[in-house]
VOBA-1610 file (N, C-alpha, C; in pm, whole numbers, padded with zeros to 5 digits, always signed):
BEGIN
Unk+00085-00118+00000Unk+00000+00000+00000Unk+00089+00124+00000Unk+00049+00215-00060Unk+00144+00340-00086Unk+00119+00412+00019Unk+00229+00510+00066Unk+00196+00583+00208Unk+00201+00706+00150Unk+00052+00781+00212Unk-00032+00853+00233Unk+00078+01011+00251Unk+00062+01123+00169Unk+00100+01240+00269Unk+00057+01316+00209Unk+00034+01460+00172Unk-00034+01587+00184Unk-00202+01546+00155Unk-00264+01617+00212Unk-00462+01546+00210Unk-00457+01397+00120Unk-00389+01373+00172Unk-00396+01185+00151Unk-00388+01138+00053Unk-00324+01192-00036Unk-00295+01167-00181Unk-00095+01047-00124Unk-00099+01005-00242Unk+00017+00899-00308Unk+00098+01030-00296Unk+00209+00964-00266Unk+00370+01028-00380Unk+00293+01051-00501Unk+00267+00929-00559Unk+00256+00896-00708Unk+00121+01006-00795Unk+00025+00995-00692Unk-00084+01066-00734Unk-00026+01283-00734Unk+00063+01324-00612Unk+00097+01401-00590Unk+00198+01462-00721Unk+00249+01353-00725Unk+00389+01378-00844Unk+00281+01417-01003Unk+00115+01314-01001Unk+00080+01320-01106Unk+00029+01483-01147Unk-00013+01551-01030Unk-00085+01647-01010Unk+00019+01741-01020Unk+00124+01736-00994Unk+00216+01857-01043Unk+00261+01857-01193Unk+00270+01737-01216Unk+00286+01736-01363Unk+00173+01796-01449Unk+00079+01732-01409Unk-00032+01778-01506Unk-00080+01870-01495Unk-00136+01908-01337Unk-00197+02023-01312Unk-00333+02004-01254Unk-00378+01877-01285Unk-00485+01797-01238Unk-00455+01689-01188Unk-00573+01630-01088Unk-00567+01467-01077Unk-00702+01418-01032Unk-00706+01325-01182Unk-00843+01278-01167Unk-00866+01149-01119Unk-00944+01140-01005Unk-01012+01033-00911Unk-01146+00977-00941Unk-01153+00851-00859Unk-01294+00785-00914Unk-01361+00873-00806Unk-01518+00900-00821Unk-01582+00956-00714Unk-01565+00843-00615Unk-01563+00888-00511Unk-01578+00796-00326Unk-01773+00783-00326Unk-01822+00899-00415Unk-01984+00858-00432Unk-02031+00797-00489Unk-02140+00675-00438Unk-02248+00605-00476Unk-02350+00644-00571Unk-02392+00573-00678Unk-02547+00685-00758Unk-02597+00637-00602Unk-02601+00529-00492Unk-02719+00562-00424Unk-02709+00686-00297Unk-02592+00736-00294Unk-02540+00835-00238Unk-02598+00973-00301Unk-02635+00949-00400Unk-02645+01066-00493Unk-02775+01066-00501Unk-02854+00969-00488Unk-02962+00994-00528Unk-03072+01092-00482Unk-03026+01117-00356Unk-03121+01261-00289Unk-03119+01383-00355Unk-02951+01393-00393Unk-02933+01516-00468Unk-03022+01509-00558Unk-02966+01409-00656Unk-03088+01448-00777Unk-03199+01409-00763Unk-03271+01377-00658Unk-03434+01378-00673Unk-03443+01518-00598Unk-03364+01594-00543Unk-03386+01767-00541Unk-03371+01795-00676Unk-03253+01773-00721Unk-03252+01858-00845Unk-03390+01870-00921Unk-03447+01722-00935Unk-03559+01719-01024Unk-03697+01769-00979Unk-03713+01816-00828Unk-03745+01860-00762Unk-03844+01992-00811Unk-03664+02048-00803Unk-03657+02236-00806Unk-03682+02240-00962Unk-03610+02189-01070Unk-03658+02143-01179Unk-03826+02133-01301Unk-03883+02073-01164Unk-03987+02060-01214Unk-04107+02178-01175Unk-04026+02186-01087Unk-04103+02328-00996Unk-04057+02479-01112Unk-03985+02481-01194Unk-03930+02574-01245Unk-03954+02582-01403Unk-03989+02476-01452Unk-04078+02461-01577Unk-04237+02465-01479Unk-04264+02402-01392Unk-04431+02436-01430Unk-04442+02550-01381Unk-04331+02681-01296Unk-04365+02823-01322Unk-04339+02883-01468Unk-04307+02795-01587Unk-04217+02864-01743Unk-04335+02854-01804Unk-04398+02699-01763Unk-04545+02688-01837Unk-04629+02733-01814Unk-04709+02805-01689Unk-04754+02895-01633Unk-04758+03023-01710Unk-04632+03089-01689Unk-04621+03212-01755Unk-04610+03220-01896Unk-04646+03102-01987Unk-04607+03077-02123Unk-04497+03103-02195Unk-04349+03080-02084Unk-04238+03100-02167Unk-04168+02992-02209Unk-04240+02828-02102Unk-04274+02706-02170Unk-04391+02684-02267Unk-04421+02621-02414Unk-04522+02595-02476Unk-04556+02415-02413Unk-04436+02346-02374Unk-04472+02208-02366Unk-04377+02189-02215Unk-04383+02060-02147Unk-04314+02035-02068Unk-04161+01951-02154Unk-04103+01959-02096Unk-03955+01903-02157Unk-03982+01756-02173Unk-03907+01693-02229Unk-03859+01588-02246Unk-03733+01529-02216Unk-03710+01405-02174Unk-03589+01338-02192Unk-03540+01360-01999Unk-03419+01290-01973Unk-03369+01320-01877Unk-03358+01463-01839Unk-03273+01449-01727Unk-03256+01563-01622Unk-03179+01674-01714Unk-03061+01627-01754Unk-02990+01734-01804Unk-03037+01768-01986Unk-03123+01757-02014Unk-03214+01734-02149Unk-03339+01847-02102Unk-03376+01820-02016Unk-03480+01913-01924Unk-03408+02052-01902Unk-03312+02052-01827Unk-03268+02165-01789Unk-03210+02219-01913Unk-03161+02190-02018Unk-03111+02233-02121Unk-03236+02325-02165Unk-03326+02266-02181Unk-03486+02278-02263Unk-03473+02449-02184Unk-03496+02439-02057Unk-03553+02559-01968Unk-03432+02636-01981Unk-03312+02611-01969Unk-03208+02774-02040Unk-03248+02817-02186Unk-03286+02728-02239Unk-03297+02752-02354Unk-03409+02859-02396Unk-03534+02802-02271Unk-03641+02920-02289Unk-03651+03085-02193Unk-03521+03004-02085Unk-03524+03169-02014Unk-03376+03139-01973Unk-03306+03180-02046Unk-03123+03163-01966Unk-03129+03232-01869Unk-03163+03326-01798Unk-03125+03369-01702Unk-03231+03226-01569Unk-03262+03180-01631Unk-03340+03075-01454Unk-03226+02977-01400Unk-03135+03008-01435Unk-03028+02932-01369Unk-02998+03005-01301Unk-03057+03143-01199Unk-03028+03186-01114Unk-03113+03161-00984
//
């Protein structure tokens, strides 16, 4: 096992990150870890098209996954990503 030093990174991983400038890791998260997040996301989401459709700046509800959805709704008001 490789020993551990600055926030618990490798020599090896440390050495990679100076070289590159990055260092990319597997997430330590679960999708079932995750899954709260995104049933908020889809949440606030859905709450934010049926105020677009409401005000008719949606004509239809979106389609497709999450990030297919949210695409849809910048698309009809870029600024609601605030």
């Amino acid at each position: 096992m490789a020993e551990l030093g600055v926030g618990g990174l490798s020599a090896d991983q440390l050495d990679e990150f100076d070289r590159n400038g990055f260092l990319a890791i597997d997430s330590p998260l679960t999708d079932e870890d995750l899954a709260p997040v995104y049933e908020e996301y889809e949440r606030i989401l859905d709450g934010l098209v049926d105020r677009l459709l409401a005000d008719g700046t949606l004509s239809e509800r979106p389609a497709g996954g999450l990030g297919n959805r949210y695409s849809a709704v910048l698309a009809a008001d870029p600024l609601s990503h605030r």
